[in-house]
C-alpha positions, 0 to 999 in steps of 0.5 A, a space after each residue: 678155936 675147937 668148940 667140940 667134944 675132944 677125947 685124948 688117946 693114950 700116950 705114946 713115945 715117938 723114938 727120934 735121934 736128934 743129933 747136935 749137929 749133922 752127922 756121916 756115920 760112913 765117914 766116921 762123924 757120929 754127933 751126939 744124940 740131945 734127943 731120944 724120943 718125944 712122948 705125946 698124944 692125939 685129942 680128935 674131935 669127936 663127931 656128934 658131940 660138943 657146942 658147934 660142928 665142923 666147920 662149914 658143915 651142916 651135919 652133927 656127926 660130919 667130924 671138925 677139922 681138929 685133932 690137936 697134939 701134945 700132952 695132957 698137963 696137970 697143975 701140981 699138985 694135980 688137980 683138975 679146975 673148972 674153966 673161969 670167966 667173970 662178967 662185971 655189970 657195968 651199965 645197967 642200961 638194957 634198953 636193947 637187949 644184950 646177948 651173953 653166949 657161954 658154951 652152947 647157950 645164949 641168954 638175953 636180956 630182958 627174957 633169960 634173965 631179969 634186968 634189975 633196978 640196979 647193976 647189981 639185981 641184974 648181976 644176981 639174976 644173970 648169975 641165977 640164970 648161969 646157976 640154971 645151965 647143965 654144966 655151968 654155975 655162978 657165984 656174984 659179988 656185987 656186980 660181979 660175977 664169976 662164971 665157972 664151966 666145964 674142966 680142962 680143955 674142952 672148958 677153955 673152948 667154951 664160947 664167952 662172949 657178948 653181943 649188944 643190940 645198941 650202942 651200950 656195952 652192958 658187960 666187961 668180960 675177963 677174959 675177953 678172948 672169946 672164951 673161958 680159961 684156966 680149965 685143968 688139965 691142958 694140952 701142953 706140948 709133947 715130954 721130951 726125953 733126953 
């Protein structure tokens, strides 16, 4: 999954004739056309920008292996969302340190954030540390906390995940996909045109 910088080229349309079935125009057998052309675009990755860099590479402005292809797509109405992740609090047992990674940032335990009497105090000082960070904020109920992040594609590669120095996961993580979602827009899959 791409953790860096993308930027999205124009859209263009791609003319293709996509018959029912196969064809001999020299014999006379013309199918006909179900598609006329794809419209769609290019998202590269953009060098020396972004949380990681190119895969197996040393250097910030060696470009990542990914340049995605589709569309951007909108909700309707459109609108452009924050990409979401929630952490419940649900062990407040921090003998060990337990590390959250979100995007390019890594807060522990016991140093980032200050581990409270109760789950609770814990979750309001991880949510006050998230609130700290460029491009992230956090909202807290109870012991659970709403992480919102960078909009549309590049919120949805955001690193959300969780590590733990001993055998007590601290942490529930929604989703536990490794990254944040729901981030509008998205690249969606080319228009075709009929």
């Amino acid at each position: 999954m791409p953790r860096r910088a993308t930027t999205a080229v124009p859209t263009f349309k791609l003319l293709v004739g996509h018959h029912a079935y196969g064809s001999d125009p020299s014999r006379g057998v013309n199918a006909p056309t179900i598609r006329h052309a794809f419209v769609q675009q290019y998202f590269p990755e953009v060098p020396g920008r972004g949380e990681d860099k190119g895969p197996g590479t040393t250097d910030w402005k060696t470009p990542g292996t990914g340049t995605r292809q589709g569309k951007l797509t909108y909700p309707k109405p459109p609108a452009t969302l924050e990409a979401t992740g929630i952490i419940t609090v649900q062990f407040n047992d921090f003998a060990l340190p337990t590390t959250l990674y979100l995007g390019k940032y890594t807060l522990v335990s016991g140093e980032d954030y200050a581990v409270g009497v109760t789950a609770l105090l814990t979750a309001a000082s991880l949510a006050a540390a998230i609130d700290a960070l460029l491009e992230y904020s956090a909202s807290v109920f109870g012991a659970v906390i709403t992480v919102y992040g960078p909009v549309g594609p590049d919120g949805n590669d955001a690193r959300f995940e969780v590590s733990y120095a001993g055998a007590t996961q601290n942490f529930l993580l929604a989703p536990d996909s490794g990254s944040l979602e729901l981030g509008t827009p998205v690249i969606g899959p080319p228009e075709i045109i009929k």
